[in-house]
C-alpha positions in Angstrom: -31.0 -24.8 19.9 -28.1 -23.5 17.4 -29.4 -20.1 17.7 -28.6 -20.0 21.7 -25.7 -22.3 21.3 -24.4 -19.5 18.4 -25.2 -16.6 20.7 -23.3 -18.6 23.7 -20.6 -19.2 21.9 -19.9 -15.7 21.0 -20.1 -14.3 24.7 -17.6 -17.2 25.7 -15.6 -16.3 22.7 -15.8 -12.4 23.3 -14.7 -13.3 27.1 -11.4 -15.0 25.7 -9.3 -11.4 27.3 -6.2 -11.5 24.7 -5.1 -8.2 26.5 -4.9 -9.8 29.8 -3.5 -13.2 28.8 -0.8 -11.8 26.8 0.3 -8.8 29.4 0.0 -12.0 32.3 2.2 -13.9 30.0 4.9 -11.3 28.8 4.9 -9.0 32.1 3.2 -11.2 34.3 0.9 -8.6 36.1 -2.9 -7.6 35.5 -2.9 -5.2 33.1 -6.3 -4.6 34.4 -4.1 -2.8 37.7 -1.9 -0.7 35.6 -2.4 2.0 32.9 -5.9 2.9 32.3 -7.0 -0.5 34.1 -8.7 -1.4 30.8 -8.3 -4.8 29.0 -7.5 -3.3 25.7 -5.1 -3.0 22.8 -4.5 1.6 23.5 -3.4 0.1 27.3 -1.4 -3.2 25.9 0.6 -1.1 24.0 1.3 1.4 26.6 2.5 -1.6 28.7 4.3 -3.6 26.1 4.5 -1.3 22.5 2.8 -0.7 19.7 3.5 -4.6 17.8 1.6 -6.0 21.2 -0.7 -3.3 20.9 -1.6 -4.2 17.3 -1.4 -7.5 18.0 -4.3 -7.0 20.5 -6.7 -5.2 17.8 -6.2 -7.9 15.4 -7.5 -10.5 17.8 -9.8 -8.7 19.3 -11.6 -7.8 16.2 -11.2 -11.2 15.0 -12.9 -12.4 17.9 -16.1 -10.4 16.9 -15.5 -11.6 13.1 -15.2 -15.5 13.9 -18.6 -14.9 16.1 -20.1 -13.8 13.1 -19.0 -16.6 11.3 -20.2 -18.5 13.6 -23.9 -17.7 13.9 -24.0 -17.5 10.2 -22.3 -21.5 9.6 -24.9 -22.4 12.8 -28.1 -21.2 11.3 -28.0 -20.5 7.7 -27.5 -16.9 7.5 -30.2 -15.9 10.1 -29.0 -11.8 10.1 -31.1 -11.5 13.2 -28.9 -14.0 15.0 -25.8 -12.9 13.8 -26.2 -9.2 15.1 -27.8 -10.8 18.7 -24.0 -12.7 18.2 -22.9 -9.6 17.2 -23.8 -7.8 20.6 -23.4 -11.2 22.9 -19.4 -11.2 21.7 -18.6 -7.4 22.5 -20.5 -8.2 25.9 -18.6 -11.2 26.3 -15.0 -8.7 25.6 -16.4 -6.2 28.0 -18.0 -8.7 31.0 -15.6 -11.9 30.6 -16.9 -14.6 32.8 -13.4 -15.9 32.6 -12.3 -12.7 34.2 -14.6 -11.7 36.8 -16.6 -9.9 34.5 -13.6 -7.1 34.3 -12.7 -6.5 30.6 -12.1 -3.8 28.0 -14.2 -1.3 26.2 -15.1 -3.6 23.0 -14.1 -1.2 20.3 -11.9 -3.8 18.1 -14.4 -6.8 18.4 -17.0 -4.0 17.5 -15.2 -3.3 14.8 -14.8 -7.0 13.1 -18.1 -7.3 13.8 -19.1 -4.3 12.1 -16.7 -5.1 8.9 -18.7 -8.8 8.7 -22.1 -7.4 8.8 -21.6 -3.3 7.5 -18.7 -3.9 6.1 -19.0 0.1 3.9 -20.8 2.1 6.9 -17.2 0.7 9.3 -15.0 1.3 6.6 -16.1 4.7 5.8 -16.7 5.4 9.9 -13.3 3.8 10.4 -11.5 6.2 8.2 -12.8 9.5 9.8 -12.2 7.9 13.1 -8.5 6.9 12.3 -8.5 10.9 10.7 -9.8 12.1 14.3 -7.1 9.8 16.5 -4.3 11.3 13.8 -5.5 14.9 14.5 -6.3 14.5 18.3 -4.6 11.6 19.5 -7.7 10.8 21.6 -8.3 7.3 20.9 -11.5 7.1 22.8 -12.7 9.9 20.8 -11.5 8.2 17.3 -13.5 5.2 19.3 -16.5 6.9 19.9 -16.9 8.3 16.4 -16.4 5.4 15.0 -19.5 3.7 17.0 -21.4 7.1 16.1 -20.5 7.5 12.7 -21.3 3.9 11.5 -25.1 3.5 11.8 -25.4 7.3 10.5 -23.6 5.8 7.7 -25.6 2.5 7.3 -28.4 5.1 7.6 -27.3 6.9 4.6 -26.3 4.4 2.2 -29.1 1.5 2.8 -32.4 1.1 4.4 -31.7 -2.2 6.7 -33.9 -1.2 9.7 -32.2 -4.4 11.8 -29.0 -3.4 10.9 -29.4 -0.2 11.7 -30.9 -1.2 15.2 -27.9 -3.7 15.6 -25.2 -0.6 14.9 -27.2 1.3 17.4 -27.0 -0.8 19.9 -23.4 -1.5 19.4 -23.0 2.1 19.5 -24.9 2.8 22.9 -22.8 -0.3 24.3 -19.1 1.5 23.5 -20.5 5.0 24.5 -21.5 3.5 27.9 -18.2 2.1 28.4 -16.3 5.0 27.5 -18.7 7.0 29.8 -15.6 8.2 31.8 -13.5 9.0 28.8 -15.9 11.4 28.0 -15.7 13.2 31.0 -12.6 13.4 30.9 -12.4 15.0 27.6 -15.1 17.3 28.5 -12.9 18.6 31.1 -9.5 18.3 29.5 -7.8 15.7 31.5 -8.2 12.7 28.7 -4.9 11.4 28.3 -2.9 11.1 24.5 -2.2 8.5 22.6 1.5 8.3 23.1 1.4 10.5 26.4 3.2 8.7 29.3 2.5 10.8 32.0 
């Protein structure tokens, strides 16, 4: 029973939008009609500026962080249960039942979920990716390598087989939600961090 309710939690607490609440609350339109039409922190703080933006990230990844927490408090440190919370609380961000199933991409709850339960493979990851966005200024790309680069890295440094099946899975989860973005790239029409065009 506290394995489903710890895995229920998460999705409700991955479908607590911060993007949209705060944008509805400071603007007072969808942020979800504007921008990209993503409920993330790279659209919050092309609506509202890089402190919301941040702002955004922070809670975001602290959602996937508490959800961790969580499962762990709930039973005992199952690891098995904590990386199905794991994937249930980036669902949750990306298909919020609060919010008709419309929300972001999941990369900052992916990340404070990765930094609870890889916490070297999402540094190390995390560092090229930030490298990438500073050289680029494609943050999906920065996005996508991070998801990429972590399980290659959990690969190289351990041999945790569920963890490494968890990251994966994590991994195929951002890459399908930033499905477009790669298109876009592949054909040049991606749009910069910083670009308001």
């Amino acid at each position: 029973m506290l394995t489903l309710l710890s895995i229920l939690l998460a999705y409700l607490i991955g479908s607590i939008s911060v993007s949209t609440l705060l944008v509805r609350v400071v603007k007072r339109v969808d942020i979800r009609s504007y921008g990209s039409g993503n409920a993330g922190a790279t659209n919050t703080l092309r609506l509202l500026g890089w402190k919301y933006g941040i702002l955004v990230l922070l809670l975001d990844a602290l959602k996937g962080a508490v959800s961790v927490y969580v499962a762990y408090a709930f039973t005992h440190h199952s690891l098995p249960v904590e990386y199905v919370a794991g994937l249930a609380v980036i669902v949750g961000h990306n298909w919020p039942i609060f919010f008709g199933f419309r929300g972001g991409k999941g990369i900052a709850t992916t990340i404070g979920v990765f930094l609870v339960l890889l916490p070297l493979p999402a540094l190390l990851a995390g560092i090229v990716a930030l490298i990438v966005v500073a050289v680029t200024r494609f943050v999906s790309l920065g996005a996508i390598s991070f998801v990429v680069l972590s399980p290659i890295f959990l690969a190289l440094l351990t041999n945790r087989t569920g963890a490494l099946l968890f990251s994966a899975a994590a991994a195929v989860l951002a890459i399908y939600r930033h499905r477009e973005n790669l298109v876009r790239l592949a054909q040049g029409k991606e749009r910069r961090l910083f670009d308001h065009s």
